[in-house]
C-alpha positions in Angstrom: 0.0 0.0 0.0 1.2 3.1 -0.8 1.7 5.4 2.3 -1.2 8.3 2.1 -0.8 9.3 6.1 1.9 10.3 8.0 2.7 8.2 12.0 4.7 9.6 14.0 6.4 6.7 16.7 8.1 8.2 19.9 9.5 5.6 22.4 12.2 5.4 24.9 12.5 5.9 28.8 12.3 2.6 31.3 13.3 -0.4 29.5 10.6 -2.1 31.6 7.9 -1.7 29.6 9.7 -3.1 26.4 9.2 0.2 24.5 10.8 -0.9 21.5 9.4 -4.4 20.9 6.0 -3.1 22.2 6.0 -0.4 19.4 7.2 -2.5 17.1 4.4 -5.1 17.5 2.3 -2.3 16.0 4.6 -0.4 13.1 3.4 -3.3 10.7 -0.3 -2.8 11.9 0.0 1.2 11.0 2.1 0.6 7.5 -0.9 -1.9 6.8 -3.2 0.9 7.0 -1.3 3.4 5.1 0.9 5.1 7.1 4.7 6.3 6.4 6.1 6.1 9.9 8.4 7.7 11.2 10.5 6.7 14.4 12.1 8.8 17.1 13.9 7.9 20.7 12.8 10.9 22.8 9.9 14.1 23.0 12.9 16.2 21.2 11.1 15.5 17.6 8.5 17.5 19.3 9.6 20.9 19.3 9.9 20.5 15.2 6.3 22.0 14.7 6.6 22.3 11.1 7.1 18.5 11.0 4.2 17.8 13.5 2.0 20.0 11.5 2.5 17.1 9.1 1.5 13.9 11.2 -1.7 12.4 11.2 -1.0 10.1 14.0 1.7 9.8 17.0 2.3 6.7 19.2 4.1 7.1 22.0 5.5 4.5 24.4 7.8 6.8 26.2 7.9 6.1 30.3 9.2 8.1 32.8 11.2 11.0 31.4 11.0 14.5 30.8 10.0 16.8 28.6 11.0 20.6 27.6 8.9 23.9 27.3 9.2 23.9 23.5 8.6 20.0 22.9 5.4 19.9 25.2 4.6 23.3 23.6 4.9 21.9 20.2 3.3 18.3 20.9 0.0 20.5 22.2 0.1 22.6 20.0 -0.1 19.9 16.7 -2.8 17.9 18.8 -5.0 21.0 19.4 -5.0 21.3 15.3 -5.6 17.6 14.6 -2.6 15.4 15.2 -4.1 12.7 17.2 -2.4 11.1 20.0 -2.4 7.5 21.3 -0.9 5.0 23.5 -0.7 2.5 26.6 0.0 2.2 30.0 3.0 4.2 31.2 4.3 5.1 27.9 1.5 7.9 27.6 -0.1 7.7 31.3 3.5 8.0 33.0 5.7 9.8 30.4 6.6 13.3 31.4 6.1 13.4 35.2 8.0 16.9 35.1 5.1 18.5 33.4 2.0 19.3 34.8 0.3 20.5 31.6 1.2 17.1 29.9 -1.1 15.7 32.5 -4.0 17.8 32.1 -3.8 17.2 28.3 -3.7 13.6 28.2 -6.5 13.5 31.3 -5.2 10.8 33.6 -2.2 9.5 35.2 -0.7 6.8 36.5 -0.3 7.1 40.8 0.4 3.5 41.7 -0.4 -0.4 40.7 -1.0 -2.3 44.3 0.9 -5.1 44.3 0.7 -8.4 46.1 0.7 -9.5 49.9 4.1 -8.2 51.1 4.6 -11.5 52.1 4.3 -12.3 48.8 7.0 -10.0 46.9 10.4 -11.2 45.6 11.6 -7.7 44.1 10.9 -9.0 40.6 8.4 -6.6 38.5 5.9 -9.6 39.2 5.4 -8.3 42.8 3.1 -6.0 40.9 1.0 -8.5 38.5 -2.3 -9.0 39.8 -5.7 -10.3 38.1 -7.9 -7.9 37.8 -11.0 -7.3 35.3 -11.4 -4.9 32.7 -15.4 -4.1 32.3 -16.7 -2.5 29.0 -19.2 0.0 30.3 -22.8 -0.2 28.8 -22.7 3.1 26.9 -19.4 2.1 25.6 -20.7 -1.1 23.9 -21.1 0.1 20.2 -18.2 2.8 20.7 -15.8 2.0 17.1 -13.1 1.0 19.8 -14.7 -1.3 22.0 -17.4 -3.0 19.5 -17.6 -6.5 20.1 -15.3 -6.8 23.3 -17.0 -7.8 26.5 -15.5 -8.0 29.9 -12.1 -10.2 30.1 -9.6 -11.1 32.9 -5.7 -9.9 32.8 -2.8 -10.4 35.4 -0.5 -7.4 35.3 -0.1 -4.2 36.8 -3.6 -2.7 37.5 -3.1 0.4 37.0 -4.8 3.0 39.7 -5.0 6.5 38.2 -5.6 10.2 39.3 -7.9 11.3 36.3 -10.6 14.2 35.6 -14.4 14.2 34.0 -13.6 15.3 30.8 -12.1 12.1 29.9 -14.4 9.8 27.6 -14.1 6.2 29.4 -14.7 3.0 27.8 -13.7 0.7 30.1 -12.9 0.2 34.0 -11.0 -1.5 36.4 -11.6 -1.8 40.5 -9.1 -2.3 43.1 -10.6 -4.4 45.9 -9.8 -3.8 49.6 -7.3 -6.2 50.7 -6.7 -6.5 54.4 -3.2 -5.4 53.9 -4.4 -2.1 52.0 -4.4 1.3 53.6 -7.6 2.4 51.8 -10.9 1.3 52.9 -13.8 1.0 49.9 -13.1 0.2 46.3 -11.8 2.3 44.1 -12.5 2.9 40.2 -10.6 3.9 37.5 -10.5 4.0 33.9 -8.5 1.2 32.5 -9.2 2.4 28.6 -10.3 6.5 27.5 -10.5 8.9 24.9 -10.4 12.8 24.9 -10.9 15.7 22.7 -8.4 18.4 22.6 -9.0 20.9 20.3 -9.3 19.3 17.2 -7.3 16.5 18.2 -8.0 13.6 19.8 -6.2 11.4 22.3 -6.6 7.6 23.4 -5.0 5.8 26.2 -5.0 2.2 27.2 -3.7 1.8 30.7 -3.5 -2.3 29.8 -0.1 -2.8 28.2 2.6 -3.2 30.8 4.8 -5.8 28.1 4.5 -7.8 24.9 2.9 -10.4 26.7 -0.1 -8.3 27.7 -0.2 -5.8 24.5 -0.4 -9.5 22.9 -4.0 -10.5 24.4 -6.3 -10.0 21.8 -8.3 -8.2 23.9 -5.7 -5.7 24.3 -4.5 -5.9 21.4 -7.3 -5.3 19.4 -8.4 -2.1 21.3 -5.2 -0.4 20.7 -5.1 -1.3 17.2 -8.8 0.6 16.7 -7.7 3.1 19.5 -4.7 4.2 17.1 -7.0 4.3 13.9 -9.7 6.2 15.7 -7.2 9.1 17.6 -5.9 9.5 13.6 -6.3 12.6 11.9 
């Protein structure tokens, strides 16, 4: 297929979350559907805003770093005129913890992922997998990203996430009260959510911790259509 769109793929920070062989698990998906993408290793390709003003599409899988006046400025900027912008768990939830305003444009972010019993832990990232399940809310049902998809079971980090009302969720998650859990009623959060910034829109998936999980074709599907729908 010839390439009639432009993707922009940003990824880097903790090597944790696998950001290049979780990106690359999707390239093929985007060149499949027409996209020339482009690949970068940090938010510096940001602050070229003639570029940006070119992309139809960024993925980002880029987890706890930082981010400079003029990239942020520049990344906002292309979204508010149409750029969409689209991701998973840390890589867009936990990416740029130095920058308040990246937080209020992307609409949640990651606070913690409650782990197991500390008796429990073995200092491996496993300490944090959990099962947990993702629910599909009603309205969400026939929503382009979620048609289809019913409830379904993961174990990984559950991600439990500071977040405001003018997020569009499509899907939940609920951390139980465990006995060895400082907080004392269940607590909700969005597990998958769009937004509308500008004329730009935004998806997050907070599923997506490593291949193994972006690999569930439950997960895997939704960020596929999450990616086509936050397109220009």
């Amino acid at each position: 297929m010839t390439p009639t769109k432009e993707a922009l793929v940003v990824r880097g920070g903790w090597d944790g979350h696998q950001p290049i062989e979780a990106t690359d698990l999707f390239i093929p998906f985007l060149k499949e559907n027409g996209y020339h993408v482009r690949i970068e290793d940090s938010a510096a390709i940001y602050a070229d805003t003639e570029y940006l003003a070119t992309v139809d599409l960024i993925m980002q899988c880029n987890t706890m770093t930082t981010i400079e006046k003029d990239e942020f400025a520049g990344l906002r900027a292309a979204v508010e005129a149409g750029t969409g912008l689209a991701g998973w768990h840390g890589g867009i939830a936990d990416s740029y913890r130095n920058n308040s305003d990246y937080l209020h444009l992307i609409g949640g972010q990651f606070a913690c992922h409650p782990g197991k019993h500390p008796d429990e832990l073995t200092g491996e990232q496993s300490d944090n997998y959990v099962p947990y399940t993702v629910n599909v809310l009603p309205e969400a049902a026939e929503h382009p990203i979620m048609a289809g998809i019913s409830d379904f079971e993961l174990t990984t980090e559950q991600y439990w996430v500071l977040h405001d009302d003018y997020i569009d969720v499509l899907a939940t998650t609920t951390q139980a009260v465990r006995p060895w859990d400082p907080w004392t009623r269940p607590i909700t959060s969005p597990a998958v959510w769009t937004r509308q910034w500008g004329k730009g829109k935004i998806f997050v998936s907070t599923p997506g911790h490593r291949v193994e999980i972006l690999n569930d074709p439950n997960v895997k599907t939704i960020i596929e259509r999450g990616l086509l729908w936050a397109s220009r």
